[in-house]
N, C-alpha and C positions, 0 to 999 in steps of 0.2 A: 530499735527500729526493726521491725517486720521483714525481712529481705524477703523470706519467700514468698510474700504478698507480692512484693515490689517486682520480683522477678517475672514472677506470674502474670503479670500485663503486658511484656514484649512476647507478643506474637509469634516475631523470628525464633524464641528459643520456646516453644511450643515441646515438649518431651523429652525434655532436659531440662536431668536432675539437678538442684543447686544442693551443692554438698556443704561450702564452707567460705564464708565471709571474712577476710580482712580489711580490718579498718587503714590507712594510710593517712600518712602526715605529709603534712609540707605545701600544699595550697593555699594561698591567698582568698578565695574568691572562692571557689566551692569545695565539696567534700569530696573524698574519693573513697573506693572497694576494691579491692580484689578480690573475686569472685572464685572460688574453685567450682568446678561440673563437672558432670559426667561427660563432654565433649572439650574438657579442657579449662584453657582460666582465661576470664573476661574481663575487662577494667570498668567500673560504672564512676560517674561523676555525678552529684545532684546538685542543687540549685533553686530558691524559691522562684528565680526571676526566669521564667519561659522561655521570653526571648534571647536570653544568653546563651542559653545550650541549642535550641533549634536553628538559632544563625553559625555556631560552632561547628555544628553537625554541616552546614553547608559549605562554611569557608572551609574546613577540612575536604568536602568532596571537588570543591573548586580545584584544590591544589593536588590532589589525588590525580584529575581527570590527566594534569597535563604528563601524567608516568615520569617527571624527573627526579622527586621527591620519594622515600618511602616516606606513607603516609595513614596514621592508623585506619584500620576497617571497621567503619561506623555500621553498628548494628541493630538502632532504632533509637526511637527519643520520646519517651513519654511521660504525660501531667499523671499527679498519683497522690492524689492526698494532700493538696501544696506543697508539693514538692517538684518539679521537673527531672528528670533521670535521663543522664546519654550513656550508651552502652557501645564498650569499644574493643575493640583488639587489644589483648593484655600483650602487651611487647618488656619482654625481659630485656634491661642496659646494662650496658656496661659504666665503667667510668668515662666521665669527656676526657679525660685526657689520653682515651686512647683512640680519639676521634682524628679521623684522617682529613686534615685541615686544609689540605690541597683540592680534594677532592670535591669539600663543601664549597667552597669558594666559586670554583669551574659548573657546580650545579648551580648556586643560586645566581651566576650568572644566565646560566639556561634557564633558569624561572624567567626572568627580567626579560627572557628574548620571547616571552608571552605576552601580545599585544592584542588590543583591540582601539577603537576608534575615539573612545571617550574616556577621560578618567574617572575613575570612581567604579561604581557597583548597580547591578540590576535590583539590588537590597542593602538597604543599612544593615551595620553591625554594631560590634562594641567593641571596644580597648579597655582592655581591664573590664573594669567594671561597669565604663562609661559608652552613649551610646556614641558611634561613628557616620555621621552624614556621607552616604555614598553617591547624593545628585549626579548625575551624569552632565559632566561639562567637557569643555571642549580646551578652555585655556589651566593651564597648570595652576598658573601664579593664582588667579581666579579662586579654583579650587581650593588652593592648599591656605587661603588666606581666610575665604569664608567658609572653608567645611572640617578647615582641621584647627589652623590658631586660633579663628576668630567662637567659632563653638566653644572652643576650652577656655576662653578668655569670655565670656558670659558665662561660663560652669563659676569660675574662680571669683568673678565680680569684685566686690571686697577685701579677698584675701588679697589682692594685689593694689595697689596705692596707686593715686592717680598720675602720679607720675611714669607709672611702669606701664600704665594701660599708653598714655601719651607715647613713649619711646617706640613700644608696638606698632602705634599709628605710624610713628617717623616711619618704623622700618618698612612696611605694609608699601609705603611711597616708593621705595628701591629695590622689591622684589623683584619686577620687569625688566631688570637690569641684573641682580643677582643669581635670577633662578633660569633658566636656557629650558626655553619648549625644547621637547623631545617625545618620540611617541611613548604613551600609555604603557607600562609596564609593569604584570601581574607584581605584586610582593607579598610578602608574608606580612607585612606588618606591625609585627611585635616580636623582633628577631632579634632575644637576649638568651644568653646562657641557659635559664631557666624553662626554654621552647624549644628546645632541642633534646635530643635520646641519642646516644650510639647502641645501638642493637647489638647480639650477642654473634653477625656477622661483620659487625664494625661497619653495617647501612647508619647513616643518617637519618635517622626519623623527626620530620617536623612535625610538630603539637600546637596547639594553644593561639592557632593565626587569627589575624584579624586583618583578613586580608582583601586589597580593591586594588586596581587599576593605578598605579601613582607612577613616581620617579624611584628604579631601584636603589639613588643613593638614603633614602629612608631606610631600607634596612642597613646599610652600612651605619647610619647615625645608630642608629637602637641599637647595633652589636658593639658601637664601639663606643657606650653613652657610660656603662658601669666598668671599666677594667677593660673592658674589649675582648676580642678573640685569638686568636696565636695567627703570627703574623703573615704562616704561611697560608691563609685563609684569605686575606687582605689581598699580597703577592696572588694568587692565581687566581682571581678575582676579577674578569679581562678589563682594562679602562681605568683598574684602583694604583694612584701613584703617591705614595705619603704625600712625595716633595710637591704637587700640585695645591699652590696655597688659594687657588680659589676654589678647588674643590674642599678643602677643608675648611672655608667660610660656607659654602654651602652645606656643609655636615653640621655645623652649628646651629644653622635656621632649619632643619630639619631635628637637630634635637630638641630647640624648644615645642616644638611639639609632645615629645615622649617627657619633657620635662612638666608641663603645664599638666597632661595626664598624671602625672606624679603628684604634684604638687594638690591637683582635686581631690585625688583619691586617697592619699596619704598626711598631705599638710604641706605646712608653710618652710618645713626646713629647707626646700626645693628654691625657694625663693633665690637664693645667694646665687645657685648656677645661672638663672635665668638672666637675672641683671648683668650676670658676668658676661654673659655671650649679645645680649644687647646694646651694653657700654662698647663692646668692640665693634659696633657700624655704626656708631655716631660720627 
């Protein structure tokens, strides 16, 4: 691959030299670079699919704008060959486990105190690799039924038996009872181990959002859907009580969501957790 071709088309970096290209491991879903220049080093991502990095490029400046997050510095996003390219702030981390879990907690509480009128988004995005319906509605349950389960539950069709699509239905019947309106609150949306950076000031850097207008106990489900997060994250976290067993039924029907995204984009091993957490509201 051609970098200084590639380079050569972001505009912003107009007279600046690219010295030297690293390749980088460990993405699912697109490539990445580290970039050396004569202004320093820059991270690039590509991607055949356009809309994935140009909606990135937004939900990052979404959650930029509100200053509680660090949040990398998007530097353009451009088509190149079939190819799509986002260009970012190279951010040096440290290990997570030197991440200061009280802290995170008390921020993404102040994310969630980011409201607006409607759930959802002024633009679809995507999870993972899938895309994200952001219709602007008004009802939660509404929402979370036909733009989050019921879209991934037409993604899966087949892979799921008719008896799992049926229990869905059941459940579908008792969300208006299990899920409590509350105003619209910004999230990250895909809030796992792997979307996070501790910076070399021990800042929190959010990555990789997929972020709309929802209920913030969504990202508590997704941070605590593989292993979880260390517990004083949870603790200053305002509102989060282990011992509250209805909010930990509601963390459940907020992971089948992150699980049916799993289950599309990866396979059917997903399958066992999904039944698991819907045999439990029969």
């Amino acid at each position: 691959m051609e970098f200084q071709k590639i380079w050569m088309q972001f505009p912003e970096m107009a007279g600046i030299d690219l010295r030297k290209v690293e390749l980088l491991s460990g993405g699912d879903i697109c490539k990445a670079a580290k970039l050396e220049t004569g202004n320093g080093a820059f991270f690039v991502k590509w991607n055949k699919d356009e809309g994935l990095l140009r909606t990135e490029q937004k939900n990052l400046d979404k959650l930029r704008e509100t200053g509680i997050f660090r949040i990398p510095e998007c530097y353009g996003c451009i088509a190149f060959e079939g190819n799509t390219y986002l260009l970012l702030e190279y951010i040096r981390s440290r290990s997570p486990i030197e991440c200061n879990w009280q802290k995170f907690g008390e921020q993404l509480r102040a994310l969630h105190q980011v409201s607006q009128d409607r759930y959802g988004l002024e633009y679809n995005n995507y999870i993972g690799t899938l895309p994200q319906d952001n219709s602007l509605c008004t009802d939660w349950t509404d929402f979370y039924i036909e733009q989050r389960l019921g879209c991934q539950l037409k993604i899966a069709g087949n892979m799921l038996n008719t008896s799992i699509h049926r229990s869905f239905e059941a459940l579908f019947m008792k969300l208006a009872d299990l899920l409590p309106e509350g105003k619209p609150e910004l999230i990250h949306g895909d809030l796992w181990s792997g979307n996070f950076i501790v910076d070399d000031a021990g800042e929190i850097v959010l990555i990789d959002p997929a972020a709309y207008y929802g209920r913030g106990e969504a990202d508590l489900a997704m941070s605590s859907l593989f292993g979880g997060f260390d517990m004083d994250f949870y603790r200053a976290y305002a509102g989060y009580q282990a011992a509250d067993k209805d909010m930990e039924r509601r963390l459940d029907i907020y992971k089948l969501y992150y699980l049916l995204v799993h289950l599309n984009m990866f396979g059917t091993s997903y399958t066992s957790p999904i039944v698991s957490i819907l045999n439990s509201f029969k």
